[in-house]
N, C-alpha and C positions, 0 to 999 in steps of 0.2 A: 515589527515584522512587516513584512509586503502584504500585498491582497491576493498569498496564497492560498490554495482552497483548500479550507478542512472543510468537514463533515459537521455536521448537526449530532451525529451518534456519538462525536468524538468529545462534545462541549465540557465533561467533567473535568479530562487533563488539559486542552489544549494551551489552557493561561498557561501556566505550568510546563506543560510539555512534560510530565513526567514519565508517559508513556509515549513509545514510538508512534508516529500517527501516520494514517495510511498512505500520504503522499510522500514520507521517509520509505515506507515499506515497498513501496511502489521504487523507488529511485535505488535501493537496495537492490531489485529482483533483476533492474537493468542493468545495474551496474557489477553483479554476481557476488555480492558481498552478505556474510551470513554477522551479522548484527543480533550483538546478541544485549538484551535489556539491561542485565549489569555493565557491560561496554557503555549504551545509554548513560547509565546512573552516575557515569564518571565524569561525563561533558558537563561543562555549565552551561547557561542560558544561552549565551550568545553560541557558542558552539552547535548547540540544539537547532537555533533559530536557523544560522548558517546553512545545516544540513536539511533544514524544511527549504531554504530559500533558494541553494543553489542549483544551476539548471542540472537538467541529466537527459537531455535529446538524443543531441548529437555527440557522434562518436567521439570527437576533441571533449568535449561535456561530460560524457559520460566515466572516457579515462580520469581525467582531473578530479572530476567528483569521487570515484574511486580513488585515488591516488590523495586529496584530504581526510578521507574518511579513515584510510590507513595509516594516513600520522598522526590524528586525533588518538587513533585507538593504541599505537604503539605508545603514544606520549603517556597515555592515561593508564595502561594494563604494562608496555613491558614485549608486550607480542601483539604480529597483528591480526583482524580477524578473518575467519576462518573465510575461504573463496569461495566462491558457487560456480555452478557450471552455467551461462547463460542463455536461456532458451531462445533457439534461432526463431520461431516461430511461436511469439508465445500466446498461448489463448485468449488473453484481455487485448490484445491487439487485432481478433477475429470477428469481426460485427457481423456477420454473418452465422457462426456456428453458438449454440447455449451448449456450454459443459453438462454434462449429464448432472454432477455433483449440483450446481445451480439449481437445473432445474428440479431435483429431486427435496431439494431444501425447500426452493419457492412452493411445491405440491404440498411441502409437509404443514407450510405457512398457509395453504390455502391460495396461492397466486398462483398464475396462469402467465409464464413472461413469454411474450411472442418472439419471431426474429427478430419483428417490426421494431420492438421496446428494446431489445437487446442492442441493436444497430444504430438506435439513436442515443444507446449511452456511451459518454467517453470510455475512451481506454482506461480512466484511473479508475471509473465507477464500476469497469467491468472486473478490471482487478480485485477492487475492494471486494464484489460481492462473490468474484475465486476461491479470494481467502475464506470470506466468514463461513462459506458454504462446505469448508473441509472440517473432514472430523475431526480430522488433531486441531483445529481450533476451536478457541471459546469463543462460541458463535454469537452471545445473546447478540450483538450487535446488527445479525442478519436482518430480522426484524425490522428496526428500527430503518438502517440504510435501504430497503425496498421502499420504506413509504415516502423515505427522504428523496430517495430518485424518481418517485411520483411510475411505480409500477404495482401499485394497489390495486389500480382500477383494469377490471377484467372485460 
C-alpha cells in the first residue's frame, strides 16, 4: 500500500482491512456512494487497498472513483450500490464552524475543542470526528481519535 493515512484508532483492522476505514469512508461521502460492509467483505485485498489508494479530489477523480466502486460492487453482489445525495457544502470541509453533535460528544469526553483546534484539523480528521460523534454510530473510537489529533489538551 502507499503512505496513505490511517488512524491509530484504526490499527486492529487495518493489516487486514477488514473493516471500512475512515479514509474509504470519507471518499464514499464525496463520491455519494452508500457502501455497505458486506459489499466490503466481497473485495479482496488488492481491491480494498485500491479503494484506500485511489484519489477522490477532484471532480474527474471523484466520478472514476465512483464509477470503479460500482463495478467492484456489481462484479461481487450482482447490483450496484445504493447512491447518496452529495452534500454541496459539507461540514468536515468548514474549519471554521464545530458541529454541535462534536462538540456535545467532546463535553461528554471532558474536552473543550476550540475553532482554533477545529481549523487546524484536516478535512479527513474533521470527518472522522463527524462520524464517531453521531449516535447511530459506535463511537468508542471518539475517544481514542481526539487524543490521536492531539485535542486533549485544554
Amino acid at each position: 500500500m502507499t503512505n496513505t493515512k490511517f488512524f491509530q484508532f484504526e490499527a486492529d483492522f487495518v493489516s487486514s482491512l477488514r473493516c471500512i476505514p475512515m479514509v474509504v469512508r470519507y471518499k464514499l461521502d464525496t463520491c455519494g456512494i452508500k457502501l455497505k460492509l458486506s459489499h466490503w467483505n466481497h473485495f479482496n485485498l488488492a481491491e480494498r487497498e485500491a479503494l484506500v489508494d485511489l484519489p477522490c479530489v477532484t471532480t474527474s477523480e471523484i466520478n472514476t472513483y465512483r464509477e470503479f466502486l460500482q463495478e467492484l460492487v456489481i462484479k461481487q453482489t450482482g447490483a450496484p450500490a445504493s447512491e447518496l445525495a452529495i452534500e454541496e457544502n459539507p461540514a468536515w470541509m468548514d474549519s471554521k464552524t464545530i458541529p454541535a453533535e462534536v462538540l456535545d460528544k467532546a463535553q461528554q469526553e471532558g474536552v473543550n475543542i476550540t475553532t482554533e483546534k477545529w481549523a487546524k484539523l484536516s478535512p479527513l480528521q474533521r470527518f472522522v470526528l463527524i462520524k464517531l460523534s453521531r449516535p447511530s454510530h459506535e463511537n468508542s473510537n471518539f475517544s481514542p481519535a481526539i487524543k490521536e489529533f492531539k485535542l486533549m489538551e485544554n
